[in-house]
N, CA, C and O atoms as a CHARMM CRD file, in Angstrom:
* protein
*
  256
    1    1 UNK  N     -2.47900  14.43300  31.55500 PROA 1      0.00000
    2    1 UNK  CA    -1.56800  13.65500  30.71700 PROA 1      0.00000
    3    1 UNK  C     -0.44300  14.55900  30.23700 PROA 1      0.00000
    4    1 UNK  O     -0.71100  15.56400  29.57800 PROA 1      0.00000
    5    2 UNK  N      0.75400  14.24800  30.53500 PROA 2      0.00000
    6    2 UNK  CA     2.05200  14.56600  29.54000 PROA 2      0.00000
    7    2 UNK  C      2.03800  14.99000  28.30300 PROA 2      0.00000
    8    2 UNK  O      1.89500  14.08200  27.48400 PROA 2      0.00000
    9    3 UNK  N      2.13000  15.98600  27.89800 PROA 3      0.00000
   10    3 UNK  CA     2.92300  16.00100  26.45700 PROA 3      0.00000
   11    3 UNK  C      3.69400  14.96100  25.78600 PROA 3      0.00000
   12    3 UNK  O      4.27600  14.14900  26.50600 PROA 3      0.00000
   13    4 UNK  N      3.79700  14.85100  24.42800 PROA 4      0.00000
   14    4 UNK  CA     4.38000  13.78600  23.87200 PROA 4      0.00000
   15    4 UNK  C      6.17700  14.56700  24.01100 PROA 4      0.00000
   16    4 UNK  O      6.50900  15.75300  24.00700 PROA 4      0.00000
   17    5 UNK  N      6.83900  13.57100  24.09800 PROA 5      0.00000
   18    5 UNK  CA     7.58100  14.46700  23.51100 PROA 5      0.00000
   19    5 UNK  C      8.30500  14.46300  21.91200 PROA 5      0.00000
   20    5 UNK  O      7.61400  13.94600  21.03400 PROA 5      0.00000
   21    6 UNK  N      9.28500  14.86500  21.61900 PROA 6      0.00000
   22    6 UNK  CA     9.62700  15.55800  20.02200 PROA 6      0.00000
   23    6 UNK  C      9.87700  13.83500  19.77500 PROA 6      0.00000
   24    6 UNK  O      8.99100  13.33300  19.08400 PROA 6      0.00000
   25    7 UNK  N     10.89200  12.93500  20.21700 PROA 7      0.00000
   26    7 UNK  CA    11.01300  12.15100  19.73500 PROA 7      0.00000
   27    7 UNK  C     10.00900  11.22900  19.68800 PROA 7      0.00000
   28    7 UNK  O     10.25300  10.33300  18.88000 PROA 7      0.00000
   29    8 UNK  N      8.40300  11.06200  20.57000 PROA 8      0.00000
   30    8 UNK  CA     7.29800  10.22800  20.32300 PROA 8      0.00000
   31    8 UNK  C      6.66900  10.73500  19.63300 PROA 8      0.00000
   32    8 UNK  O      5.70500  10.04300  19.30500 PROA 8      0.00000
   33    9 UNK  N      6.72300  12.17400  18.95600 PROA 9      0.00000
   34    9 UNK  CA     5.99700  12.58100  17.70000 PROA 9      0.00000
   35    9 UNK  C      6.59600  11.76600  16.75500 PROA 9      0.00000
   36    9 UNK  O      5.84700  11.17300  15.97900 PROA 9      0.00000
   37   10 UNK  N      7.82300  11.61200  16.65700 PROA 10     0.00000
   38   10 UNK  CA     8.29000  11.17100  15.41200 PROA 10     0.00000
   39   10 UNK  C      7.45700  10.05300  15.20200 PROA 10     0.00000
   40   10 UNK  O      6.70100   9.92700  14.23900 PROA 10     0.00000
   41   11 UNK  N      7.65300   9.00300  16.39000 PROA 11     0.00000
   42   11 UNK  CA     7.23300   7.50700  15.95100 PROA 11     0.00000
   43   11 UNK  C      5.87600   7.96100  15.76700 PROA 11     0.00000
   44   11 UNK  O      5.67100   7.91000  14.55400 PROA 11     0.00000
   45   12 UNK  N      4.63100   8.47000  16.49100 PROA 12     0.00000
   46   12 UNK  CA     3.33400   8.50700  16.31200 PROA 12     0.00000
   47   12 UNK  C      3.39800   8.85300  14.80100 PROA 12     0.00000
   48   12 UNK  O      2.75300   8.02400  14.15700 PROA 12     0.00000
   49   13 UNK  N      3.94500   9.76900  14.06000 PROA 13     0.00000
   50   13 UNK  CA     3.93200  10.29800  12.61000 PROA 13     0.00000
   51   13 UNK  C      3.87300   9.37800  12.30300 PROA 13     0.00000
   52   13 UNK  O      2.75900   8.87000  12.17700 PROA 13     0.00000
   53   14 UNK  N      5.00500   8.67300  12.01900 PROA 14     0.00000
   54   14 UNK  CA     4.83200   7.10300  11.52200 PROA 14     0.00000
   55   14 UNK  C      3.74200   6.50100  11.52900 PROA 14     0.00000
   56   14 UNK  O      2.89200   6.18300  10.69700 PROA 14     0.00000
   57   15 UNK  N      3.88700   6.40500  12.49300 PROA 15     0.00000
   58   15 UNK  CA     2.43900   4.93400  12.88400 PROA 15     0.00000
   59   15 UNK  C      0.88200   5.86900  12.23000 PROA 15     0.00000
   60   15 UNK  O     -0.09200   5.21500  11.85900 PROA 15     0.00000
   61   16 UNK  N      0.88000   7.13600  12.19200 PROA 16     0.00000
   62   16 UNK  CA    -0.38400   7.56600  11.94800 PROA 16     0.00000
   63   16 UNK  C     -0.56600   7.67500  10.27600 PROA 16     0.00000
   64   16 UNK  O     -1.54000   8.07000   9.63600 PROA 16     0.00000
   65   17 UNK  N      1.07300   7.04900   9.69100 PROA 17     0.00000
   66   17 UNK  CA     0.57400   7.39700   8.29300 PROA 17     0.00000
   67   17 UNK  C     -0.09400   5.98200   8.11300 PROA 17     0.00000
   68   17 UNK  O     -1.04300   6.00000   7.33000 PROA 17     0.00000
   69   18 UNK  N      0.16300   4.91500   8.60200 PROA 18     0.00000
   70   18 UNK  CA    -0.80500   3.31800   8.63700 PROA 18     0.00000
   71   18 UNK  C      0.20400   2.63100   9.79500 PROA 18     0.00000
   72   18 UNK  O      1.39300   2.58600  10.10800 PROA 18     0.00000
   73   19 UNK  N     -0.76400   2.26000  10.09800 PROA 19     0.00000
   74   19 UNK  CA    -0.89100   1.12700  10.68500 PROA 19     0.00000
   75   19 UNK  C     -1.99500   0.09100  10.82200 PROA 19     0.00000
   76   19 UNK  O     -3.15700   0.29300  10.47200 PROA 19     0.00000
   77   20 UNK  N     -1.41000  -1.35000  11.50900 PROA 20     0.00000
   78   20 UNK  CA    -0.31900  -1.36600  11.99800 PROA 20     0.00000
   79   20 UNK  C      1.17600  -1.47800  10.93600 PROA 20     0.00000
   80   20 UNK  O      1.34500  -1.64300   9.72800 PROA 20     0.00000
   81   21 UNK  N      1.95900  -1.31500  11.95400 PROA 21     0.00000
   82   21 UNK  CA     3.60800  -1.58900  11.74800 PROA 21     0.00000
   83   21 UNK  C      4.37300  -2.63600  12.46100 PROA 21     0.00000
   84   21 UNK  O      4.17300  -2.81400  13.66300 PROA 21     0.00000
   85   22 UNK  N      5.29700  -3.39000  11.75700 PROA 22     0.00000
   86   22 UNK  CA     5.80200  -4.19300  12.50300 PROA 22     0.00000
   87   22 UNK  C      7.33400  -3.48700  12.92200 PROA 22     0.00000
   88   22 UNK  O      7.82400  -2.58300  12.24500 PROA 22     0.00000
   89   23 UNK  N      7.82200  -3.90800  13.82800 PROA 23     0.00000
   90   23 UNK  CA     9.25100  -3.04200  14.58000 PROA 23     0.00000
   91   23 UNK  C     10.20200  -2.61900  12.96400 PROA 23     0.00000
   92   23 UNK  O     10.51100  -1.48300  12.60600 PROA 23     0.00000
   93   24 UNK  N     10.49200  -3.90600  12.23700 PROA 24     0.00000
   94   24 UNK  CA    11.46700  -3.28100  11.41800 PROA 24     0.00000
   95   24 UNK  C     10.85700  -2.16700   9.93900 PROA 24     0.00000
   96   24 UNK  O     11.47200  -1.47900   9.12500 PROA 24     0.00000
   97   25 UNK  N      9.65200  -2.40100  10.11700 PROA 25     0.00000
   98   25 UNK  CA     9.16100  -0.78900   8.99100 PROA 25     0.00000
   99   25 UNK  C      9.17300   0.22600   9.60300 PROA 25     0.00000
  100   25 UNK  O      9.37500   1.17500   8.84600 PROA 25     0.00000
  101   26 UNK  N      8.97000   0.70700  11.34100 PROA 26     0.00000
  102   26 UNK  CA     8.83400   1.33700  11.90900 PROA 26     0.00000
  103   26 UNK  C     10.56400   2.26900  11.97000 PROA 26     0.00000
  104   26 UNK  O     10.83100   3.44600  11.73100 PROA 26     0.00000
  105   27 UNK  N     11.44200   1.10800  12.39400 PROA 27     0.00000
  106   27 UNK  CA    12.69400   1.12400  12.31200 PROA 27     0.00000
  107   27 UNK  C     13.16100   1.64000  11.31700 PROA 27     0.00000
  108   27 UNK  O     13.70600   2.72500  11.52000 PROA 27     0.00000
  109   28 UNK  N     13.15600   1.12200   9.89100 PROA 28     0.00000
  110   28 UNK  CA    13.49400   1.80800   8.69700 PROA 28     0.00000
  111   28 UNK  C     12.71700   3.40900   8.30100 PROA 28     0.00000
  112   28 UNK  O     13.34400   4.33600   7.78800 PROA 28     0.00000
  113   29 UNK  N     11.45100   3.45800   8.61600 PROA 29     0.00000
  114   29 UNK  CA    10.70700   5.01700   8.68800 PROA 29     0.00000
  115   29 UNK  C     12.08400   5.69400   9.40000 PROA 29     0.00000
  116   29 UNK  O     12.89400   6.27600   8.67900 PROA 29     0.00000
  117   30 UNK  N     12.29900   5.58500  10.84600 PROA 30     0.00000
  118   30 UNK  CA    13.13100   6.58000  11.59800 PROA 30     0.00000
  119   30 UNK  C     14.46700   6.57800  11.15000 PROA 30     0.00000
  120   30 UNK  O     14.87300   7.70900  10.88300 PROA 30     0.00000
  121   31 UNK  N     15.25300   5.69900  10.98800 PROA 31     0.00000
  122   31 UNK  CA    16.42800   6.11500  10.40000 PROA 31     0.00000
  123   31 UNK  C     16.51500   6.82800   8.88200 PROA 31     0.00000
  124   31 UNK  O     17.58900   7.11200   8.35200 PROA 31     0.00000
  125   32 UNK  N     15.00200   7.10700   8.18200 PROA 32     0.00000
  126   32 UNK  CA    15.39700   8.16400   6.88900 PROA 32     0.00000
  127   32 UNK  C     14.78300   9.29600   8.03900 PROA 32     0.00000
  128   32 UNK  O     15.58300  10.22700   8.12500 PROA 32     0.00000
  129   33 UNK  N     13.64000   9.47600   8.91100 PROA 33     0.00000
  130   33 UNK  CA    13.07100  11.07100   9.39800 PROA 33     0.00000
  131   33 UNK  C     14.41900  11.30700  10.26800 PROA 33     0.00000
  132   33 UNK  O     15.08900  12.31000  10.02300 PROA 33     0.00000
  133   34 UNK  N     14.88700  10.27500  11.42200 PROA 34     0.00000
  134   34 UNK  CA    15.88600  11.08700  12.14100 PROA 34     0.00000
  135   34 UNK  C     17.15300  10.24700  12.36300 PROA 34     0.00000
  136   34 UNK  O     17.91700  10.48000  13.29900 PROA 34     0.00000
  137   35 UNK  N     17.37100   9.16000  11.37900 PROA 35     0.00000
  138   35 UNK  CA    19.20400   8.69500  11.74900 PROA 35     0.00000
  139   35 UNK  C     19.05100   7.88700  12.85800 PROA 35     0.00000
  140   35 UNK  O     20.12600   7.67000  13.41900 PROA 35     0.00000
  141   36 UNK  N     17.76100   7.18700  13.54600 PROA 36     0.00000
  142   36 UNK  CA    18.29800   6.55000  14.71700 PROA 36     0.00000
  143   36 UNK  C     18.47100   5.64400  14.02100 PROA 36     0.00000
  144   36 UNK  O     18.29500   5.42100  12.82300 PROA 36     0.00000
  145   37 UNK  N     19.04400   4.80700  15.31700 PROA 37     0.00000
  146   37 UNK  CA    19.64100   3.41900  14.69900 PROA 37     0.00000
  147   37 UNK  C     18.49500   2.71400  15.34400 PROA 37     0.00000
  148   37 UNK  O     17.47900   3.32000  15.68600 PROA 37     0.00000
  149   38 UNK  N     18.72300   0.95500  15.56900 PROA 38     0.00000
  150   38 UNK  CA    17.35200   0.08300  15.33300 PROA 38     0.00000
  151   38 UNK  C     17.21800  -0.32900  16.88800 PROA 38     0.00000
  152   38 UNK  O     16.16200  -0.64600  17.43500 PROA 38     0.00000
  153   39 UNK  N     18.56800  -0.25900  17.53100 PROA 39     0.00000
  154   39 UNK  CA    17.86000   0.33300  19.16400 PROA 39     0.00000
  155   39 UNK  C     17.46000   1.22800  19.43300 PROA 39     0.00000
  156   39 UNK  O     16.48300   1.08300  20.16700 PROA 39     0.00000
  157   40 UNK  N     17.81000   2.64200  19.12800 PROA 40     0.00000
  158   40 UNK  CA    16.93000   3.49100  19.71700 PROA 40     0.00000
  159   40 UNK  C     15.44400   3.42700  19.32700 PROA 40     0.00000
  160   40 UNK  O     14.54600   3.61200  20.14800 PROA 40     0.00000
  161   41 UNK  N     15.25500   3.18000  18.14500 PROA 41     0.00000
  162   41 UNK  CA    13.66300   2.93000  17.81800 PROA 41     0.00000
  163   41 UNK  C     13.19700   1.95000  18.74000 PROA 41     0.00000
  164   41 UNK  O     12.09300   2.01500  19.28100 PROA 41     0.00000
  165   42 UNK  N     13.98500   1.09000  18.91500 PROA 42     0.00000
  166   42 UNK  CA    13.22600  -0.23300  19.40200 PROA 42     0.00000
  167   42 UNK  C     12.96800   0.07600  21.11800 PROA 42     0.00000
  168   42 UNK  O     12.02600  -0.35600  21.78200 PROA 42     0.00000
  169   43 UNK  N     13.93000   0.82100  21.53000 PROA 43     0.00000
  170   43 UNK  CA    13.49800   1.22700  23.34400 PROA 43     0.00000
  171   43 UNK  C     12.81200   2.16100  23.30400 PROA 43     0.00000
  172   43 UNK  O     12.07000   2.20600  24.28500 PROA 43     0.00000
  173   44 UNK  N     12.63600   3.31800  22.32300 PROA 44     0.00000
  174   44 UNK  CA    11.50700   4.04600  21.76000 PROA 44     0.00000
  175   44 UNK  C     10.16600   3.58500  22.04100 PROA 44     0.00000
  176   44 UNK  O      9.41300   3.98500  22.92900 PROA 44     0.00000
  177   45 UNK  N      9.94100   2.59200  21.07200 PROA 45     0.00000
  178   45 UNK  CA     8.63100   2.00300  20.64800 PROA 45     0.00000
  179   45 UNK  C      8.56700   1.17800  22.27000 PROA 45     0.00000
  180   45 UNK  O      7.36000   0.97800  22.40500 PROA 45     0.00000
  181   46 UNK  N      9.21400   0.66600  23.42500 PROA 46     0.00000
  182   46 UNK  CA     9.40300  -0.04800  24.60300 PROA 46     0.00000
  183   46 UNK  C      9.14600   0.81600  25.65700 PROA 46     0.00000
  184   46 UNK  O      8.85700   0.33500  26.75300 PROA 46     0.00000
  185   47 UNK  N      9.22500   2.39600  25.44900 PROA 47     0.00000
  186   47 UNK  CA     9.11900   3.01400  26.33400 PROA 47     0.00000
  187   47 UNK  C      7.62400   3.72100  25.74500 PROA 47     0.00000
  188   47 UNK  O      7.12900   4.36200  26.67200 PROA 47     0.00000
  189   48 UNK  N      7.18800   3.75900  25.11000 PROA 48     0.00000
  190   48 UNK  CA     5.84600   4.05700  24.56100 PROA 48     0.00000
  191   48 UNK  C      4.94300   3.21000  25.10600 PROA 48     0.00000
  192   48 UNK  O      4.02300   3.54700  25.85100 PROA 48     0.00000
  193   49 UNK  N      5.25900   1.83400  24.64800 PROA 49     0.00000
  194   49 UNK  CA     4.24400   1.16600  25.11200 PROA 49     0.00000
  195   49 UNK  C      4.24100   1.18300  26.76800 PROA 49     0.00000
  196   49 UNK  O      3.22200   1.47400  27.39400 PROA 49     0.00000
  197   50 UNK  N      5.35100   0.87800  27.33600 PROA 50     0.00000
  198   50 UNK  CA     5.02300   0.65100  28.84600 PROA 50     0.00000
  199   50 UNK  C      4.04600   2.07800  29.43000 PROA 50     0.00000
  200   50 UNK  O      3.56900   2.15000  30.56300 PROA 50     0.00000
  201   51 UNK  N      3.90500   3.17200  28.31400 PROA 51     0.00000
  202   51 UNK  CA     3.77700   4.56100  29.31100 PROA 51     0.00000
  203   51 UNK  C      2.37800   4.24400  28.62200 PROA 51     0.00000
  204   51 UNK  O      1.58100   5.16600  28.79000 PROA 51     0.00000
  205   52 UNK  N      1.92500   3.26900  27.95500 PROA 52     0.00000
  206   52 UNK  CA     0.71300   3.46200  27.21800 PROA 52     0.00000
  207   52 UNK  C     -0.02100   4.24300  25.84300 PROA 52     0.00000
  208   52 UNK  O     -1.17600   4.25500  25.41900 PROA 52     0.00000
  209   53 UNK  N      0.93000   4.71600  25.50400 PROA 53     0.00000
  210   53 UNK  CA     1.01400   5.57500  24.20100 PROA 53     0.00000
  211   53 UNK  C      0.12500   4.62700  22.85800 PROA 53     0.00000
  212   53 UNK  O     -0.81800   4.99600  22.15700 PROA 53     0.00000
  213   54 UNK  N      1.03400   3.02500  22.87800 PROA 54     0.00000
  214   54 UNK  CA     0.95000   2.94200  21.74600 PROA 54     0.00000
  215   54 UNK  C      0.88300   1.06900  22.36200 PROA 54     0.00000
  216   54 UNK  O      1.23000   0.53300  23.41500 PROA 54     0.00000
  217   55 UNK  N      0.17800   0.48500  20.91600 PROA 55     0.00000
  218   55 UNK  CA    -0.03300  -0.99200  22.00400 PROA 55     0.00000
  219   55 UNK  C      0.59300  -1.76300  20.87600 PROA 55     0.00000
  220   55 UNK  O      0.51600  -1.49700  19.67700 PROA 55     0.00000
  221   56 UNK  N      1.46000  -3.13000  21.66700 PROA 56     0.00000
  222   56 UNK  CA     2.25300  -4.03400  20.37900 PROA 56     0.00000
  223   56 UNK  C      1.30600  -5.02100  20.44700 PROA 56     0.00000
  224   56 UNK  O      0.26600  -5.07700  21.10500 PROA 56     0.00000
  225   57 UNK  N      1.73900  -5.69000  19.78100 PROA 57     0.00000
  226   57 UNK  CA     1.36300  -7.23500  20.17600 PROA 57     0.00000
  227   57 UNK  C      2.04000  -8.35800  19.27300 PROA 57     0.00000
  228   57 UNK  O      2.39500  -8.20600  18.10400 PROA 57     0.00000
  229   58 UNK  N      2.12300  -9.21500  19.84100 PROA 58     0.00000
  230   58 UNK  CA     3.22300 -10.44000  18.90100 PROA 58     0.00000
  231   58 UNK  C      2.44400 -11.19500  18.27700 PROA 58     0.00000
  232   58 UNK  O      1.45600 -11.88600  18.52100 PROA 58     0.00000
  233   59 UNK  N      3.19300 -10.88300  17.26800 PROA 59     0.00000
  234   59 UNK  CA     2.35200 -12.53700  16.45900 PROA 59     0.00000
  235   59 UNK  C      3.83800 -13.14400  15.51900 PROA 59     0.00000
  236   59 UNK  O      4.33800 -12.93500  14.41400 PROA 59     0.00000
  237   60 UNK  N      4.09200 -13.89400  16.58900 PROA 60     0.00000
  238   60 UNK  CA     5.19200 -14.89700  16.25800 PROA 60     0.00000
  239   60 UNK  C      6.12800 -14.43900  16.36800 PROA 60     0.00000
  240   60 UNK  O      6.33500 -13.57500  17.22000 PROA 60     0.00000
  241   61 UNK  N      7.08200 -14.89500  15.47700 PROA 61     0.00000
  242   61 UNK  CA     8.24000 -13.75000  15.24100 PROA 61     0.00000
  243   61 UNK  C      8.25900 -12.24700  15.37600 PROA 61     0.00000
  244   61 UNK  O      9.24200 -11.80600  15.97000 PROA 61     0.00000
  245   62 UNK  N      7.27400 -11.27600  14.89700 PROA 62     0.00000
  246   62 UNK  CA     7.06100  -9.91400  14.82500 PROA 62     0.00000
  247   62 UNK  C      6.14500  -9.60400  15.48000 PROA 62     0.00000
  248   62 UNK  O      5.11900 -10.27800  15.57600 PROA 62     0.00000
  249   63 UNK  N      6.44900  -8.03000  16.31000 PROA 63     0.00000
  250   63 UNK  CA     5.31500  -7.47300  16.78900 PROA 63     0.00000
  251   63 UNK  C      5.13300  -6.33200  16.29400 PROA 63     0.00000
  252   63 UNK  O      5.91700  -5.41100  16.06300 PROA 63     0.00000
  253   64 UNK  N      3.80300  -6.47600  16.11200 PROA 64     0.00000
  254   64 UNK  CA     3.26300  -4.97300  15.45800 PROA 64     0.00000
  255   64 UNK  C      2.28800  -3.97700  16.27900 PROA 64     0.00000
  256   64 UNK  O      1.92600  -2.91400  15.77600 PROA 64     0.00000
């Protein structure tokens, strides 16, 4: 397995202080640790899951 890299530490930090998270708490965490904006989190958290890192799931409107 791969190394994470620096920017999937960030989100895992997140997510390991609780979860779950829904996209926009996750979103607001990273723009105070690193300034992204709410796409990069969001293809972030899109490229995590497809690689298996981290699992969403929808419930309705929000996925957490």
């Amino acid at each position: 397995m791969k190394a994470l890299s620096e920017a999937e530490w960030n989100i895992m930090e997140s997510l390991w202080e609780y979860s779950p998270k829904v996209g926009s708490q996750i979103t607001a965490d990273m723009v105070t640790r690193t300034g992204w904006s709410r796409s990069t989190t969001l293809t972030m958290l899109k490229r995590m899951s497809e690689k298996g890192l981290i699992a969403c799931e929808d419930n309705g409107r929000m996925r957490t």
